[in-house]
C-alpha positions in Angstrom: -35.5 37.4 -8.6 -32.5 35.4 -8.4 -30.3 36.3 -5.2 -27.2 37.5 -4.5 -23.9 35.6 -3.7 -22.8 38.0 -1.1 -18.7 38.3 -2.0 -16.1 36.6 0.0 -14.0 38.6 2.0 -10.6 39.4 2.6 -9.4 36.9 5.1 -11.6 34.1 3.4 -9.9 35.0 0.0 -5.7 35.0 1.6 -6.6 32.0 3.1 -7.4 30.5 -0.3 -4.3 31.6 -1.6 -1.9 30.7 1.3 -3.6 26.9 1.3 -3.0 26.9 -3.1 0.9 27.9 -2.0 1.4 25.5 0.2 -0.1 23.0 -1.7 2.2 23.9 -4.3 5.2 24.0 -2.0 4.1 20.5 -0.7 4.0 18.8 -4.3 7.3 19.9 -5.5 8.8 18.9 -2.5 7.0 15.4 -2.9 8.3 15.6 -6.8 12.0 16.6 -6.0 13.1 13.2 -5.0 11.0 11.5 -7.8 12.8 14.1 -10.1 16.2 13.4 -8.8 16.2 9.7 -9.4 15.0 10.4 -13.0 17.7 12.7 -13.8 20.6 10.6 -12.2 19.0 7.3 -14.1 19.5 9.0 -17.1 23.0 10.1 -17.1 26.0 8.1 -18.4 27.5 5.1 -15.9 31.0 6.8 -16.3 29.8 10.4 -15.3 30.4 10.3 -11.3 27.6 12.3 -9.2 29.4 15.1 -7.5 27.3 17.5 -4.7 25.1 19.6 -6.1 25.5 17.9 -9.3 21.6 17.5 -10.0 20.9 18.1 -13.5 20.9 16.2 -16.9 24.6 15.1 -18.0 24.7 14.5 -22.0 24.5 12.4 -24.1 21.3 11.1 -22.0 21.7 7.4 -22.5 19.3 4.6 -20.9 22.4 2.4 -20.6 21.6 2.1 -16.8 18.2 0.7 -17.6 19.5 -2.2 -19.5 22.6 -3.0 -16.9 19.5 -3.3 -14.3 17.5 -5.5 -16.0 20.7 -8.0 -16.5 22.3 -7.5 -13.1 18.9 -8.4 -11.2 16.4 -11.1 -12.3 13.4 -8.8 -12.3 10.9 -10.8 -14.2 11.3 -13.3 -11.0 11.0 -10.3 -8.8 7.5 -8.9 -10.3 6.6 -12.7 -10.5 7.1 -12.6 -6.5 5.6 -9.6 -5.9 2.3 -10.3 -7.8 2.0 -13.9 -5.8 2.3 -12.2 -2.5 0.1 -9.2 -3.0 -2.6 -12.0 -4.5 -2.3 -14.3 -2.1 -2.8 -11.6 0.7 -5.5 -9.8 -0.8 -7.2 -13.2 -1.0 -6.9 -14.0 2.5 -7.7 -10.2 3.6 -10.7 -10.1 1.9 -12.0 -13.1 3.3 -10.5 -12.6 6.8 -11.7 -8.8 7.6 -14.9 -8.8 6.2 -15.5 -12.2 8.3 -14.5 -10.7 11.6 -16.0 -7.1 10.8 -19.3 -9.0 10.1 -19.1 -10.7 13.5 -17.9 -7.8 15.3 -21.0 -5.4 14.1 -23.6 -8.6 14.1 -23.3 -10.3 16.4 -23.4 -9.7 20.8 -21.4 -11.8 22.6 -19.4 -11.7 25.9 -16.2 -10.0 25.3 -16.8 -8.6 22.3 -15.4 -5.0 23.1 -12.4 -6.6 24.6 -11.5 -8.7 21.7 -12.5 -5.6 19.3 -9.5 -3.4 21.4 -7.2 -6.3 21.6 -7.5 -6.4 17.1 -7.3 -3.0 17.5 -4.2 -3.0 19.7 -2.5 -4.5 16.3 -2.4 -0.6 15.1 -0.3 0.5 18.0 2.9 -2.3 17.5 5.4 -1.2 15.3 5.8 -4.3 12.2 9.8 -4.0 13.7 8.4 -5.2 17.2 7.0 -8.3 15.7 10.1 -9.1 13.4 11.9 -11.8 16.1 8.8 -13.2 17.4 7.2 -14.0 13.4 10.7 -15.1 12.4 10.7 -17.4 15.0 7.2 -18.7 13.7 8.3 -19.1 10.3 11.3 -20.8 11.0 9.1 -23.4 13.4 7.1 -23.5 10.4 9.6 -24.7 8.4 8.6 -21.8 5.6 11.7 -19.6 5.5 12.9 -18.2 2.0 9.0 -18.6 0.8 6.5 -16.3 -0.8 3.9 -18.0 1.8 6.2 -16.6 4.6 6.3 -13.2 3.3 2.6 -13.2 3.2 1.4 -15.0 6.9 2.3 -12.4 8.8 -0.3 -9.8 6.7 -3.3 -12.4 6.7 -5.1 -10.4 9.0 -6.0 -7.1 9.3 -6.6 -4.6 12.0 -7.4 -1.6 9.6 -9.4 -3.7 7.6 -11.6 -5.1 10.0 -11.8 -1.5 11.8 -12.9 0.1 8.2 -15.2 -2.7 7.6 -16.7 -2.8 11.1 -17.5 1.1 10.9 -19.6 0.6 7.8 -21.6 -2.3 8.7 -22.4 -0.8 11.8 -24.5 1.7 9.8 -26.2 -0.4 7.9 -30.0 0.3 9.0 -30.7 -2.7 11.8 -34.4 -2.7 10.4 -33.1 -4.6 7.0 -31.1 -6.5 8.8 -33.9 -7.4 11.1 -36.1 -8.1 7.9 -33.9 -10.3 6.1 -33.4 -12.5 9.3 -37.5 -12.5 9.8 -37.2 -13.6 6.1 -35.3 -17.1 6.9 -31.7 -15.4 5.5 -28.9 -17.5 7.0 -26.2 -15.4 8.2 -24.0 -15.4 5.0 -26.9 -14.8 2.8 -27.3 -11.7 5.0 -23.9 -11.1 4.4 -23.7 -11.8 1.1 -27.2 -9.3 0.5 -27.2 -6.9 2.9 -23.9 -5.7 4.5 -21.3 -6.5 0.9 -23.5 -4.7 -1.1 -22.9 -1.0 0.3 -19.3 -2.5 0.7 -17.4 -2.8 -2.7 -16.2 1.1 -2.6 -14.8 0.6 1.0 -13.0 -3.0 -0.5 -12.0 -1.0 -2.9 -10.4 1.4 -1.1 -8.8 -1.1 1.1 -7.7 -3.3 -1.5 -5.6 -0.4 -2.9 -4.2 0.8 -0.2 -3.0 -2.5 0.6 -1.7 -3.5 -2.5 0.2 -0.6 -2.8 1.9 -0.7 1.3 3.0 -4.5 0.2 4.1 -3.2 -2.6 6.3 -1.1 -1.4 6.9 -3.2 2.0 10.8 -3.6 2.4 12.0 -5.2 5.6 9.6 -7.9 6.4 10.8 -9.6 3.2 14.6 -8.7 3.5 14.6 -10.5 6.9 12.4 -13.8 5.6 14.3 -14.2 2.1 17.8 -15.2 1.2 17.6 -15.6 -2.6 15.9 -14.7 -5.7 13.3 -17.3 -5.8 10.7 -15.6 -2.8 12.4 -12.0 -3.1 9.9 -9.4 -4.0 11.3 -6.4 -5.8 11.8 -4.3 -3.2 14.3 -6.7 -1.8 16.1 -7.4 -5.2 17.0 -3.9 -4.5 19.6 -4.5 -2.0 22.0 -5.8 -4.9 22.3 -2.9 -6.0 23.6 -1.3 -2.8 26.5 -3.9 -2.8 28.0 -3.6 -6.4 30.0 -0.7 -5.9 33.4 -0.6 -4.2 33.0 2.5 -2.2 29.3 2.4 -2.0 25.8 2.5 -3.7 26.4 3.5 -7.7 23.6 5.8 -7.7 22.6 6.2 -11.7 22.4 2.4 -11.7 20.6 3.1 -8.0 17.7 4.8 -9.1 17.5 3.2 -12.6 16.9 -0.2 -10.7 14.0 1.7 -8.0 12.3 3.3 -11.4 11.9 0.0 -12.8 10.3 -1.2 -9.3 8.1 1.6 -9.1 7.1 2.3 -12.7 4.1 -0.7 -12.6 2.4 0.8 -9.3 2.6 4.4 -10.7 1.1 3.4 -14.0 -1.3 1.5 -12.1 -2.4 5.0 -10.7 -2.4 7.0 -13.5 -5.0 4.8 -15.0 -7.5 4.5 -12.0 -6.7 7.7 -10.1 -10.1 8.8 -10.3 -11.4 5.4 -9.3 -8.6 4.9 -6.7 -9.5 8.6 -4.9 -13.2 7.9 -5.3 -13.2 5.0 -3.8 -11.3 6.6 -0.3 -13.9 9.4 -0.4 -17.1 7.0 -0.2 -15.1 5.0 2.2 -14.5 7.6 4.4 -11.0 7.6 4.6 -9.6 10.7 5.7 
């Protein structure tokens, strides 16, 4: 005889609710400023935005759009981007799985130290480091490159943490077999510790693509023209064309255009995107 599922009470039941309203409240508040920057993108360069002027002006027109894409050379811009989100993924890749392999693999003397001192990386603020990596660029003779937008993000201290975490629970008895089995230490690697990896990679790759992405200061401070800007830097044209400050349907026609790629991007591998953060164990 099949039993019963006892009813949820009261309390269980509001809670369910309250957590579904402020979930609600939560996304259109996330949504408002997304919503904004559509409307004002679509209305007509002579209508002026007044206060509390939010909604849709007619004739909607996508005039903005097209003054965009010939005030700014965005084709270079994406072209940018691209390159340095490549070029750091490569290196991160290589770099975090490299150090989170030795770090769970291998015992050696001041291992915990050197673990807290990558870790320490978390706890400095990227503006902290600005004078000190400019410096190093500018030593390095790279200044106004895509390679100097990049350096500074070769390693990774969430990377190597995330990485570390998993191989660590990786069962020591396969480890112990494939070393009894003559594996060098990359085909062990390579075997045993990537394998159950590719969904934490995943995760990681994502999230980093989409912080560079979006990563605005860094390159404002190590470019001074179009050929290494990234997109989010092209932006600050746009800031400058209008005599008594931003012109804000042109504004937010520009940031649409910037955006529109990474928000595709995640329409098509949502599921894959969250999937791969819930086997990683990101919270």
């Amino acid at each position: 005889m099949p039993s019963k599922v006892a009813p949820r009470s009261f309390g269980a039941r509001l809670g369910s609710v309250l957590l579904t309203i402020f979930t609600f409240v939560l996304v259109i508040l996330w949504a408002v400023p997304m919503a904004w920057a559509v409307v004002a993108s679509l209305r007509p360069p002579t209508d002026p935005l007044g206060r509390g002027d939010v909604w849709f002006a007619f004739p909607l027109t996508l005039e903005n759009y097209a003054r965009a894409l010939t005030l700014a050379p965005f084709g270079q811009y994406y072209v940018n981007t691209v390159v340095v989100i490549l070029m750091i993924l490569t290196v991160q890749m290589v770099t975090v799985t490299l150090a989170a392999f030795a770090f769970a693999h291998y015992d050696f003397r001041g291992k915990r130290v050197l673990f807290y001192l990558v870790l320490l990386q978390l706890m400095i603020p990227t503006t902290a480091l600005l004078a000190p990596n400019f410096s190093t660029i500018r030593f390095l003779g790279l200044f106004d490159t895509r390679l100097a937008i990049a350096i500074p993000y070769f390693g990774s201290a969430f990377g190597t943490f995330l990485l570390r975490q998993l191989f660590l629970e990786i069962p020591r008895d396969l480890v112990d077999a494939g070393v009894m089995d003559g594996c060098r230490w990359w085909q062990l690697l390579r075997h045993i510790y990537l394998p159950p990896a590719v969904p934490t990679l995943i995760a990681f790759g994502l999230s980093s693509t989409a912080w560079h992405w979006n990563e605005f200061l860094w390159p404002l401070v190590i470019t001074n023209s179009d050929k290494a800007r990234p997109l989010t830097a092209g932006l600050v044209r746009f800031t400058q064309l209008g005599e008594i400050g931003a012109q804000w349907a042109l504004l937010s026609a520009a940031t649409l255009i910037v955006i529109l790629p990474l928000f595709v991007v995640f329409l098509f591998f949502q599921k894959r995107f969250i999937q791969s953060f819930v086997y990683s164990g990101i919270k």
